[in-house]
VMD Tcl script that builds the backbone (N, CA, C; Angstrom):
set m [mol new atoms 444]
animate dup $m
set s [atomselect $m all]
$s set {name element resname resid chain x y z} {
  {N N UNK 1 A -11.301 3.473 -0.349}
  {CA C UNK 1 A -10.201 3.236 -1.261}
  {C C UNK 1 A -9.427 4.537 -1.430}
  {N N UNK 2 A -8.150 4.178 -1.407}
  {CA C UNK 2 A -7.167 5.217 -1.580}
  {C C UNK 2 A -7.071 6.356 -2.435}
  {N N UNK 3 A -7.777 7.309 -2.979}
  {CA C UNK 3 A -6.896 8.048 -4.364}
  {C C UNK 3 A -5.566 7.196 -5.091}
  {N N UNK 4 A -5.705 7.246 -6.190}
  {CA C UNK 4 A -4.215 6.410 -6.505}
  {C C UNK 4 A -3.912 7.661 -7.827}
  {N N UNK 5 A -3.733 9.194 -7.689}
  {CA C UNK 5 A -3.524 9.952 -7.742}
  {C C UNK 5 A -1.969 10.366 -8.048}
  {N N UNK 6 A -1.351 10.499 -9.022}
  {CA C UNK 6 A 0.208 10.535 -8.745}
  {C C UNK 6 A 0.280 11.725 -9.564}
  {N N UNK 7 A 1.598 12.475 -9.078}
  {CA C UNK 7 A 2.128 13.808 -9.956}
  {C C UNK 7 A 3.887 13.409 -10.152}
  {N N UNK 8 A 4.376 13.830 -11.037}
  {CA C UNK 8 A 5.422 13.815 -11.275}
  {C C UNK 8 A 6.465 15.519 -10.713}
  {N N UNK 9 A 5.291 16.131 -10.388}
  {CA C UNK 9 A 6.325 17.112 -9.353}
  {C C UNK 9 A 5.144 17.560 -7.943}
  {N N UNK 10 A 5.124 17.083 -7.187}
  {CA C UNK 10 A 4.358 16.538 -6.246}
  {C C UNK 10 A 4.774 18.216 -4.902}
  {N N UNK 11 A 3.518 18.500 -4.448}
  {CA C UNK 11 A 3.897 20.206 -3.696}
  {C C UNK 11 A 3.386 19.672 -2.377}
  {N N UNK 12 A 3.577 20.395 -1.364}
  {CA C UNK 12 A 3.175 20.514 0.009}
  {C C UNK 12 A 1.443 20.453 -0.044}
  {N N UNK 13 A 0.945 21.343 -1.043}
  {CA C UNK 13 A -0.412 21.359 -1.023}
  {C C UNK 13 A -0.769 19.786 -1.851}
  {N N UNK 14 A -0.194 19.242 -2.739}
  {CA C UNK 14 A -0.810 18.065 -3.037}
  {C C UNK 14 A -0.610 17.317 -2.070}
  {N N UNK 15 A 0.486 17.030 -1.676}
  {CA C UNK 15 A 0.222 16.196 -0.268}
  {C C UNK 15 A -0.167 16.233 0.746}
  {N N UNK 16 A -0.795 17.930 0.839}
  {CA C UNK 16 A -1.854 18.199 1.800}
  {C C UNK 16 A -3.093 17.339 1.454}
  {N N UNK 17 A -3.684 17.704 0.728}
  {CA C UNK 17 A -4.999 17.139 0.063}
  {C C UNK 17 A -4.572 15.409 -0.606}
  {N N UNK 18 A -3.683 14.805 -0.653}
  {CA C UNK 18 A -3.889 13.243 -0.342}
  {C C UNK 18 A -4.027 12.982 0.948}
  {N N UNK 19 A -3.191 13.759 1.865}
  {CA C UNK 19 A -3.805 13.019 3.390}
  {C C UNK 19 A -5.313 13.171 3.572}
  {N N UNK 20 A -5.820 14.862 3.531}
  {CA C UNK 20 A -7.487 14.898 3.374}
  {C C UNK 20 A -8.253 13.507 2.850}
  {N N UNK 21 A -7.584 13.006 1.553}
  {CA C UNK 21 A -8.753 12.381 0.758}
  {C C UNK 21 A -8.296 10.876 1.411}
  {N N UNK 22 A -7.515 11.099 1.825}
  {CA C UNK 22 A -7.034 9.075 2.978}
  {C C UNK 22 A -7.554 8.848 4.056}
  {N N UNK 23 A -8.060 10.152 4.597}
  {CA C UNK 23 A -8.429 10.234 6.026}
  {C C UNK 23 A -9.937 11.091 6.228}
  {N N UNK 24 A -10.777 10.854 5.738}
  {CA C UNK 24 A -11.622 11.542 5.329}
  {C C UNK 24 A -13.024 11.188 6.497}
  {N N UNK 25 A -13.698 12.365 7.121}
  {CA C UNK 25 A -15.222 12.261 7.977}
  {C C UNK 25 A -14.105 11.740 9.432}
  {N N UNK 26 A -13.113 12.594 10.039}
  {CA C UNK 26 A -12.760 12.108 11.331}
  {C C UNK 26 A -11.930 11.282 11.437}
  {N N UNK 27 A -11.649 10.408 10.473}
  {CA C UNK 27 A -10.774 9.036 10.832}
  {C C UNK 27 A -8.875 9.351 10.126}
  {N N UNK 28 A -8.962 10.492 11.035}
  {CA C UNK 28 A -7.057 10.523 11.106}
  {C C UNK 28 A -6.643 9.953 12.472}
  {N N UNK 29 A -5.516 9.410 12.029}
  {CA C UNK 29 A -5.089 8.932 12.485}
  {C C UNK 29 A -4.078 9.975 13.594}
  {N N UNK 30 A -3.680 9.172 15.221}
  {CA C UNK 30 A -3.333 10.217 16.068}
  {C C UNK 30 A -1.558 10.832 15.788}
  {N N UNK 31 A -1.113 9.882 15.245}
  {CA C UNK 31 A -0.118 10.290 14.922}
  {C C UNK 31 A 0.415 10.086 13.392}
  {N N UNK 32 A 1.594 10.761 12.864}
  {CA C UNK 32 A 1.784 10.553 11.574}
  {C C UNK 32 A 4.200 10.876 11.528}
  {N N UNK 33 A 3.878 9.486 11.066}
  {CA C UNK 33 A 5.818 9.258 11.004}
  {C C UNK 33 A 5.917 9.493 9.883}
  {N N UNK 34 A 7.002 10.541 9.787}
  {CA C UNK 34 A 7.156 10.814 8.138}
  {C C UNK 34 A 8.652 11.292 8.323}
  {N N UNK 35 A 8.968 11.333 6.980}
  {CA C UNK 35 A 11.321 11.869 6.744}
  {C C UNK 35 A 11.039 12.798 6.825}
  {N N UNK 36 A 11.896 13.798 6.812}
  {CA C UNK 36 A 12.152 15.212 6.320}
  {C C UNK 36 A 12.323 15.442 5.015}
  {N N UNK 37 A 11.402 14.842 3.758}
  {CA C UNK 37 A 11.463 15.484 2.533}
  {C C UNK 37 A 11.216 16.980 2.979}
  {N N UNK 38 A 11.471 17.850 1.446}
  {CA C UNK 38 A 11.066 18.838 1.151}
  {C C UNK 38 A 9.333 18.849 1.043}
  {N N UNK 39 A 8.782 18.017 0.413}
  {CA C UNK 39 A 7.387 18.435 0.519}
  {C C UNK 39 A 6.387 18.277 1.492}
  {N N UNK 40 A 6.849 18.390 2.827}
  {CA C UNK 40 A 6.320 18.360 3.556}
  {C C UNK 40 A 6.082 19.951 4.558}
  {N N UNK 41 A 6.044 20.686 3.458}
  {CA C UNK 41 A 6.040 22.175 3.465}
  {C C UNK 41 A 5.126 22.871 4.860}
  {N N UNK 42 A 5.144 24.157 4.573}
  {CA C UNK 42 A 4.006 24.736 5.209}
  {C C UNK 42 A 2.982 24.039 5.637}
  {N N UNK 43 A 2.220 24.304 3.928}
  {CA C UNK 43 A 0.719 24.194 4.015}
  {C C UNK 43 A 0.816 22.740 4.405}
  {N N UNK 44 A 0.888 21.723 4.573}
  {CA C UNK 44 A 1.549 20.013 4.765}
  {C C UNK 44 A 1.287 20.280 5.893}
  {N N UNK 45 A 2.060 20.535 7.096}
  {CA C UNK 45 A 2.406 20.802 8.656}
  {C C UNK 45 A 0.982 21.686 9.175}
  {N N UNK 46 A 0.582 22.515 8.131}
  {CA C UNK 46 A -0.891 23.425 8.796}
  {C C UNK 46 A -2.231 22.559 8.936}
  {N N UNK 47 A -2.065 21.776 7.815}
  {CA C UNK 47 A -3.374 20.755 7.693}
  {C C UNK 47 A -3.369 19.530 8.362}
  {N N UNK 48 A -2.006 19.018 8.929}
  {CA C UNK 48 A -1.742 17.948 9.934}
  {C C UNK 48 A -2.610 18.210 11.174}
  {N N UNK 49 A -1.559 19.674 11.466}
  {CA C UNK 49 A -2.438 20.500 12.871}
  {C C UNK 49 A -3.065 20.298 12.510}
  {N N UNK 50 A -4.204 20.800 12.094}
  {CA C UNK 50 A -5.494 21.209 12.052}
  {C C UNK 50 A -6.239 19.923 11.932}
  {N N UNK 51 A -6.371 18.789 11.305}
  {CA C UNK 51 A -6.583 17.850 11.629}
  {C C UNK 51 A -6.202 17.007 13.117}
  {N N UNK 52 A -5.764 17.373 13.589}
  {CA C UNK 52 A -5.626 16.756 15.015}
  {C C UNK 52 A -4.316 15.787 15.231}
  {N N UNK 53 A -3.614 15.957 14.437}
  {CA C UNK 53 A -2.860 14.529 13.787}
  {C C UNK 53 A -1.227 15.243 14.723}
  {N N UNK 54 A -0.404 14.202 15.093}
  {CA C UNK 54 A 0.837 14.682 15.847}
  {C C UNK 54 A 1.801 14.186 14.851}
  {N N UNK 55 A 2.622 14.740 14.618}
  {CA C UNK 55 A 3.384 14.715 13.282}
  {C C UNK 55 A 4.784 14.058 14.032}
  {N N UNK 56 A 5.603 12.865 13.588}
  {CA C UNK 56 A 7.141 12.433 14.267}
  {C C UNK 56 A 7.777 12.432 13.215}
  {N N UNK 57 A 8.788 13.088 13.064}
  {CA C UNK 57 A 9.834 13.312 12.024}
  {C C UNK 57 A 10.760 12.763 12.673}
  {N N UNK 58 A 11.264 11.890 11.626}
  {CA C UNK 58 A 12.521 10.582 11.928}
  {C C UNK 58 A 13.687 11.535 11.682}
  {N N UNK 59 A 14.884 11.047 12.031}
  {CA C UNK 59 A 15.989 11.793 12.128}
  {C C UNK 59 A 16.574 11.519 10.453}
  {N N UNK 60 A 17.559 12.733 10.704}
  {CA C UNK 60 A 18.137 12.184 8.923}
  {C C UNK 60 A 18.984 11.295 8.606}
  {N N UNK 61 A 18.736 10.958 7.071}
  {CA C UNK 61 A 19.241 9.476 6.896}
  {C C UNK 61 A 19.298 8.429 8.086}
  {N N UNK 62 A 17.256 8.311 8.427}
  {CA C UNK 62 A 17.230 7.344 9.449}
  {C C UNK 62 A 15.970 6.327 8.508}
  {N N UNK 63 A 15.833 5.802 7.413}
  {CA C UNK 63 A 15.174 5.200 6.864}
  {C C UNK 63 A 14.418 3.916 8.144}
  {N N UNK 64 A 14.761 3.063 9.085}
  {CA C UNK 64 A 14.984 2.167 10.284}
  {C C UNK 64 A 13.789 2.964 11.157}
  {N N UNK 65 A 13.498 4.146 10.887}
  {CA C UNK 65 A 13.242 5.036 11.914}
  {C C UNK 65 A 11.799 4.334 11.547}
  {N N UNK 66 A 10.832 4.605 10.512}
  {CA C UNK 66 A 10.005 4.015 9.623}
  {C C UNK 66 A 9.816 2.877 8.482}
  {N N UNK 67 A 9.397 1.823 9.911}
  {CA C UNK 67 A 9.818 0.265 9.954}
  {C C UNK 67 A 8.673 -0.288 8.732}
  {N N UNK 68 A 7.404 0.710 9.340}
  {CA C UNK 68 A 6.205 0.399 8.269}
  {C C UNK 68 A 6.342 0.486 6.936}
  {N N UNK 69 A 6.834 1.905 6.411}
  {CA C UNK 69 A 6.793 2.187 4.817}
  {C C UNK 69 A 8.349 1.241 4.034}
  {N N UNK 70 A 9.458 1.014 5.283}
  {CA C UNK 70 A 10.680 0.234 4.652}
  {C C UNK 70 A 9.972 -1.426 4.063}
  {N N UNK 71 A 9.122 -1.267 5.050}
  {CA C UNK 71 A 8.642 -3.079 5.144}
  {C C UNK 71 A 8.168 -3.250 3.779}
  {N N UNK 72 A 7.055 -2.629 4.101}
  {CA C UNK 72 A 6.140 -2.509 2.113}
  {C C UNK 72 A 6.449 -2.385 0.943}
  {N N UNK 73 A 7.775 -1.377 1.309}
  {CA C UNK 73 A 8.788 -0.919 -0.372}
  {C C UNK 73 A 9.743 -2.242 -0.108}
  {N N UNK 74 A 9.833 -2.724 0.660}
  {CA C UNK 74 A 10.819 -3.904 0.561}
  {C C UNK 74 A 9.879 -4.694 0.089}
  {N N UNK 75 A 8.458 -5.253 0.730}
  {CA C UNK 75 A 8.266 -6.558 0.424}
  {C C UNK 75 A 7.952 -6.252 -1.731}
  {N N UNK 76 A 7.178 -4.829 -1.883}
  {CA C UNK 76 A 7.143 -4.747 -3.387}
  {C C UNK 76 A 8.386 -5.110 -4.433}
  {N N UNK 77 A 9.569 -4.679 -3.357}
  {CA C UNK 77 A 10.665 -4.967 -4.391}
  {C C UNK 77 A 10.858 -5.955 -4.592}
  {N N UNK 78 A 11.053 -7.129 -3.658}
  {CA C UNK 78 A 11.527 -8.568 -3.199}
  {C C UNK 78 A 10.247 -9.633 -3.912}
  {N N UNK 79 A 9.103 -8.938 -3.828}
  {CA C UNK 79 A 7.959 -10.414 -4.405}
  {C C UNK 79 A 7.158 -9.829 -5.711}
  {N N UNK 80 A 7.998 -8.669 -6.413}
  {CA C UNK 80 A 7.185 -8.344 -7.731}
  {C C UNK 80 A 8.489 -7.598 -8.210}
  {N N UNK 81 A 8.828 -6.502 -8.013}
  {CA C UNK 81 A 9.693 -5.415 -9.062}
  {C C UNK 81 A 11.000 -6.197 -9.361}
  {N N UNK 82 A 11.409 -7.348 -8.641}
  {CA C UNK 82 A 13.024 -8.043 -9.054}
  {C C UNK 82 A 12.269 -8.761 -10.052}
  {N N UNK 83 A 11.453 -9.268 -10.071}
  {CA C UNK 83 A 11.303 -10.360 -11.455}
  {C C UNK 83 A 10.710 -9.708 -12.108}
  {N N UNK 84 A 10.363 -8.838 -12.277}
  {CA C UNK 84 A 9.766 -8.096 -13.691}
  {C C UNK 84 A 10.562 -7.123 -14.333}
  {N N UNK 85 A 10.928 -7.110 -15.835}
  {CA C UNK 85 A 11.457 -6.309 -16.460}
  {C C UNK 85 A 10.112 -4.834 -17.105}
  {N N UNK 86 A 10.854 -3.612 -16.590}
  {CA C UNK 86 A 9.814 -2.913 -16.776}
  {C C UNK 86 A 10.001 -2.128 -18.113}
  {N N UNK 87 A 8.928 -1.591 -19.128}
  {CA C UNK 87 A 9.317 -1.220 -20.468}
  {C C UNK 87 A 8.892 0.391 -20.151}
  {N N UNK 88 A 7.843 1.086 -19.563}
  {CA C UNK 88 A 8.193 2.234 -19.796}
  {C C UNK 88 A 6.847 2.720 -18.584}
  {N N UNK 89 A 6.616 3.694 -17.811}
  {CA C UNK 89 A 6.144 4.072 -16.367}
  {C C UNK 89 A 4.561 3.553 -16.439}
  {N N UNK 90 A 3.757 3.430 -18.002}
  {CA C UNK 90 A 2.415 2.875 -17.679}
  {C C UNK 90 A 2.744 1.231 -17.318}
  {N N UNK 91 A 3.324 1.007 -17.891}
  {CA C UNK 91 A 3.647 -0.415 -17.476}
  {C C UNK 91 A 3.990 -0.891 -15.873}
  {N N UNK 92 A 4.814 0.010 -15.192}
  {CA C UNK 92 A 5.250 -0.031 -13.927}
  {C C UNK 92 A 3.843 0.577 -13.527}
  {N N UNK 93 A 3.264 1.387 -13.799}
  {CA C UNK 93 A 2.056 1.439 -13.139}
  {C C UNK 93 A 0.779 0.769 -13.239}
  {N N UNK 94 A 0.432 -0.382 -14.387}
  {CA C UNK 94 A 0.064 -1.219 -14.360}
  {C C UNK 94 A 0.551 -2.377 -13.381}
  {N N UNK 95 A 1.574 -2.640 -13.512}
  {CA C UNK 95 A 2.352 -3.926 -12.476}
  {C C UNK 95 A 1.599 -3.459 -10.602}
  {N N UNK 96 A 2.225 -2.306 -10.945}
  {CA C UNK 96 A 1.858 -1.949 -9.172}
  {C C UNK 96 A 0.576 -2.015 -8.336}
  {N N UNK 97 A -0.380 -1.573 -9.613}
  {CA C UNK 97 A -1.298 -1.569 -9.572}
  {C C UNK 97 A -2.361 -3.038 -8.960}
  {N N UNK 98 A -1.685 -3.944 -10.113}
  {CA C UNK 98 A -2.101 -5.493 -10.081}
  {C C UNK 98 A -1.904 -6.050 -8.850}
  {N N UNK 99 A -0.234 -5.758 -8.664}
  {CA C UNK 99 A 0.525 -6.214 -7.238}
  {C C UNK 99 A -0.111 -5.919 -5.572}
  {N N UNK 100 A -0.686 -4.320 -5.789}
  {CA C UNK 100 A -1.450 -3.749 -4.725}
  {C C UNK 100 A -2.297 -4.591 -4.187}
  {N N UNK 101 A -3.724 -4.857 -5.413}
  {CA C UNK 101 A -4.766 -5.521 -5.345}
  {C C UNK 101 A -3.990 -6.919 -4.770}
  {N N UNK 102 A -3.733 -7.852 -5.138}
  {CA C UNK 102 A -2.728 -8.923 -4.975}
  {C C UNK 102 A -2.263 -8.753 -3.501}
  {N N UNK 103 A -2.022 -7.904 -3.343}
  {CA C UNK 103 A -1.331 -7.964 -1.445}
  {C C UNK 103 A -2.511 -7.557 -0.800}
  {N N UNK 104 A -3.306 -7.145 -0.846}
  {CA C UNK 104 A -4.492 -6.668 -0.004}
  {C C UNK 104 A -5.623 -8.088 -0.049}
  {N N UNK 105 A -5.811 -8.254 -1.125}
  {CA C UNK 105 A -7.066 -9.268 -1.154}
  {C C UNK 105 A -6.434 -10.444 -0.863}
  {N N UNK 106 A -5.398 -11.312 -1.598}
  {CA C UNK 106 A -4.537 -13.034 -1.467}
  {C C UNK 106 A -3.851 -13.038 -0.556}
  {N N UNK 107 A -2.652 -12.413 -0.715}
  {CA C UNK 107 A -1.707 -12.398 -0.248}
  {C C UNK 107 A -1.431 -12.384 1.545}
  {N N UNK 108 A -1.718 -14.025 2.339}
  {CA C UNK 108 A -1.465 -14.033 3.708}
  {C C UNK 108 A -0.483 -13.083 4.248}
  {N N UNK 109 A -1.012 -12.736 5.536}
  {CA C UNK 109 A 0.104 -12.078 6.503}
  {C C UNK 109 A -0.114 -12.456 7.394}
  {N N UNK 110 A 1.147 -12.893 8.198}
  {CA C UNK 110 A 1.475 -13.681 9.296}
  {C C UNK 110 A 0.846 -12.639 10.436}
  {N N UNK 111 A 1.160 -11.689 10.840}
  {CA C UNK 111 A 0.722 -10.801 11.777}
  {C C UNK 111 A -0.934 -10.092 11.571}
  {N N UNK 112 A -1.389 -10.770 10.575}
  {CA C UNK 112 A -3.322 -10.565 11.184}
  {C C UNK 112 A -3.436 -12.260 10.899}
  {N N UNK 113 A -3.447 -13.152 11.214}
  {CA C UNK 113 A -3.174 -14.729 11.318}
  {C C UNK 113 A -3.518 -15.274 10.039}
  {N N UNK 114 A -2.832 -14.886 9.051}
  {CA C UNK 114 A -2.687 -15.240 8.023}
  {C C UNK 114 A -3.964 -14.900 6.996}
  {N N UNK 115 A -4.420 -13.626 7.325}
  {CA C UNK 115 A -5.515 -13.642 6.621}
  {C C UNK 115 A -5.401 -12.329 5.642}
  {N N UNK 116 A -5.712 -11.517 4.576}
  {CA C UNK 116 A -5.199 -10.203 3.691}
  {C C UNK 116 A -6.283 -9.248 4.623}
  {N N UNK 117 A -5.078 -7.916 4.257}
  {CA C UNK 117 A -5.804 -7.120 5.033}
  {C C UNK 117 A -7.203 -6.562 4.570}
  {N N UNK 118 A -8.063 -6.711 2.979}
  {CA C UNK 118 A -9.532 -6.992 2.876}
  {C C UNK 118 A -9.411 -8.538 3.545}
  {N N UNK 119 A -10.148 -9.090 4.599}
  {CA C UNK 119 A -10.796 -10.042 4.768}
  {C C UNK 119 A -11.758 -10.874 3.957}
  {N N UNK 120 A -11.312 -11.946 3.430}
  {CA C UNK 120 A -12.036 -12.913 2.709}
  {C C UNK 120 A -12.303 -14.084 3.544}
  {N N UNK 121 A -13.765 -15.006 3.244}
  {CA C UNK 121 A -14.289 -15.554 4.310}
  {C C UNK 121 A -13.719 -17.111 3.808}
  {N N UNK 122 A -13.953 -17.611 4.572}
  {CA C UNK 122 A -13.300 -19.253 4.370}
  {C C UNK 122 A -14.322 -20.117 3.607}
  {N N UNK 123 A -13.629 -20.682 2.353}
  {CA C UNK 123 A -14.489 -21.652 1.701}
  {C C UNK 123 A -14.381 -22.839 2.031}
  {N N UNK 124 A -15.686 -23.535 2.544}
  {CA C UNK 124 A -15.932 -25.110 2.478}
  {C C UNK 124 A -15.601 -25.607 1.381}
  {N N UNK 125 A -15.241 -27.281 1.973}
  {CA C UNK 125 A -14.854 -28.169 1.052}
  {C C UNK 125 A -16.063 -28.187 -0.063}
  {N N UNK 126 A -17.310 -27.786 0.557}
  {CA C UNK 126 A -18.521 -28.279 -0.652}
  {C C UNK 126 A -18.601 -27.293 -1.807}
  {N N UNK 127 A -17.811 -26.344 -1.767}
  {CA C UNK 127 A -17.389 -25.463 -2.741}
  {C C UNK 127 A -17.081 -25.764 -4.037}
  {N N UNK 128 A -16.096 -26.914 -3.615}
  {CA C UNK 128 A -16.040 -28.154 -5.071}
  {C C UNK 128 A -13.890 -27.750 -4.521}
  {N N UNK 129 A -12.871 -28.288 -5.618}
  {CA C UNK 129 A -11.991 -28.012 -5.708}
  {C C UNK 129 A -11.244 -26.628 -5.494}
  {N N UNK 130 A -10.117 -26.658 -5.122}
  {CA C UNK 130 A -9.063 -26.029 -4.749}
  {C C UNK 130 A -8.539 -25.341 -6.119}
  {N N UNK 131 A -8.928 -24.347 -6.957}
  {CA C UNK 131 A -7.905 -24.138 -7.964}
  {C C UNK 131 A -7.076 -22.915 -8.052}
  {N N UNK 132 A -5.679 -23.095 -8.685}
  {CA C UNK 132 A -5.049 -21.867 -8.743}
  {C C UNK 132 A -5.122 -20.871 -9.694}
  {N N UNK 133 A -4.944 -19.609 -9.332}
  {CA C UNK 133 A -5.161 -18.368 -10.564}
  {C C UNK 133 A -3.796 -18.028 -10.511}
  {N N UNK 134 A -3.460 -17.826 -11.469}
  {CA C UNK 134 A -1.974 -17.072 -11.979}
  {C C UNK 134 A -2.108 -15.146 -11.641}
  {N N UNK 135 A -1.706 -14.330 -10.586}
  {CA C UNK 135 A -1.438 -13.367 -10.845}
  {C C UNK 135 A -0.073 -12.589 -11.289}
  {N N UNK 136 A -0.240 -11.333 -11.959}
  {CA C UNK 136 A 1.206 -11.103 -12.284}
  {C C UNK 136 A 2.000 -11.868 -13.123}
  {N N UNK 137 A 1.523 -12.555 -14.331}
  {CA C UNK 137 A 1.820 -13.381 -15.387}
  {C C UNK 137 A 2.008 -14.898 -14.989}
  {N N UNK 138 A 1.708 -15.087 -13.404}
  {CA C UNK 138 A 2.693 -16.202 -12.980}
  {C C UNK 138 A 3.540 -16.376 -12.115}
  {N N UNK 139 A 3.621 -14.812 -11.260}
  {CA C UNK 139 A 4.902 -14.237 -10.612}
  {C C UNK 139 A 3.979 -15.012 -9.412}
  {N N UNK 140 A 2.758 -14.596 -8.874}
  {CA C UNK 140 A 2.585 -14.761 -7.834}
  {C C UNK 140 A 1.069 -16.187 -7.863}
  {N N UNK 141 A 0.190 -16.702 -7.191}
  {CA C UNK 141 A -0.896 -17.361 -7.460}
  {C C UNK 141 A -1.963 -17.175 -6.388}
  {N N UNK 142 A -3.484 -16.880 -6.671}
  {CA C UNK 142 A -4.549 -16.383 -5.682}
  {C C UNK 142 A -4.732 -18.370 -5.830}
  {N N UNK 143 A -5.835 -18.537 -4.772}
  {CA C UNK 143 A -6.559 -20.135 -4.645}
  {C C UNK 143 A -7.690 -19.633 -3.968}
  {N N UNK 144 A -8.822 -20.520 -5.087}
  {CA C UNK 144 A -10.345 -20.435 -4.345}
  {C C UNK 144 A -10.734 -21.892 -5.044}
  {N N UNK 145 A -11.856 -22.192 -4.807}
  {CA C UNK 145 A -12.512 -23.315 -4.887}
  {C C UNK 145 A -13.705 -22.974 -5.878}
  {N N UNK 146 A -13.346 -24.079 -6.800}
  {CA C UNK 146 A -14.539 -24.238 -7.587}
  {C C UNK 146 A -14.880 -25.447 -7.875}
  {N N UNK 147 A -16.805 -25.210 -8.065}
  {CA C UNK 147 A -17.176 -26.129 -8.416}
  {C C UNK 147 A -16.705 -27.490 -9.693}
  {N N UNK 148 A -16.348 -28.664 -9.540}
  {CA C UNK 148 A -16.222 -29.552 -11.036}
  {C C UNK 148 A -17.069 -29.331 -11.733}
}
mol reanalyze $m
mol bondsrecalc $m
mol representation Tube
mol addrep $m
């Protein structure tokens, strides 16, 4: 599980040490697509190297360039942040929070054949009924089977 770790003025060295704690005992990944923010400093670029990791910096104002992170901030905006009115940043970080869990565990995706990226196993009919859970007040709905 991710760190879910946030700073409100965020340095080269903190985002050194979130990649460390994402990629942790060998398992970096061979390459890494990222913008040209500012915090992608020094120490950022030393610990990539050094991890083994090949760094692709998209061109500027090329958002298209990084199809993956547009996809995700789109699908968050489009199936949770438009229908919710937000009152003040614990709240938005509660929502996101909920929403995360919600896209990882329920939430089908067509491109792993409709299954969340935690894998949940298929319930038999002898399970009993089909019922729905309300996540996100209602915004969105999980389905499992329970016994009558």
């Amino acid at each position: 599980m991710l760190d879910t770790t946030v700073t409100d003025h965020p340095s080269s060295e903190w985002a050194a040490q979130q990649l460390v704690e994402a990629f942790p005992y060998d398992s970096a990944p061979k390459y890494l697509v990222r913008d040209r923010d500012g915090i992608y400093g020094d120490v950022f670029k030393r610990r990539v190297r050094d991890m083994g990791i090949n760094e692709v910096v998209i061109s500027p104002r090329s958002p298209w360039q990084n199809p993956y992170a547009e996809r995700v901030i789109g699908s968050i905006r489009r199936e949770c942040l438009d229908h919710c009115i937000i009152l003040n940043e614990n709240h938005l970080r509660s929502i996101l929070r909920e929403y995360v869990y919600y896209y990882n565990h329920y939430r089908t995706h067509l491109s792993i054949d409709r299954d969340c990226p935690v894998h949940r196993p298929v319930e038999p009919r002898e399970m009993g009924e089909v019922i729905e859970i309300p996540v996100l007040g209602g915004l969105h709905h999980r389905y499992t089977r329970q016994a009558a």
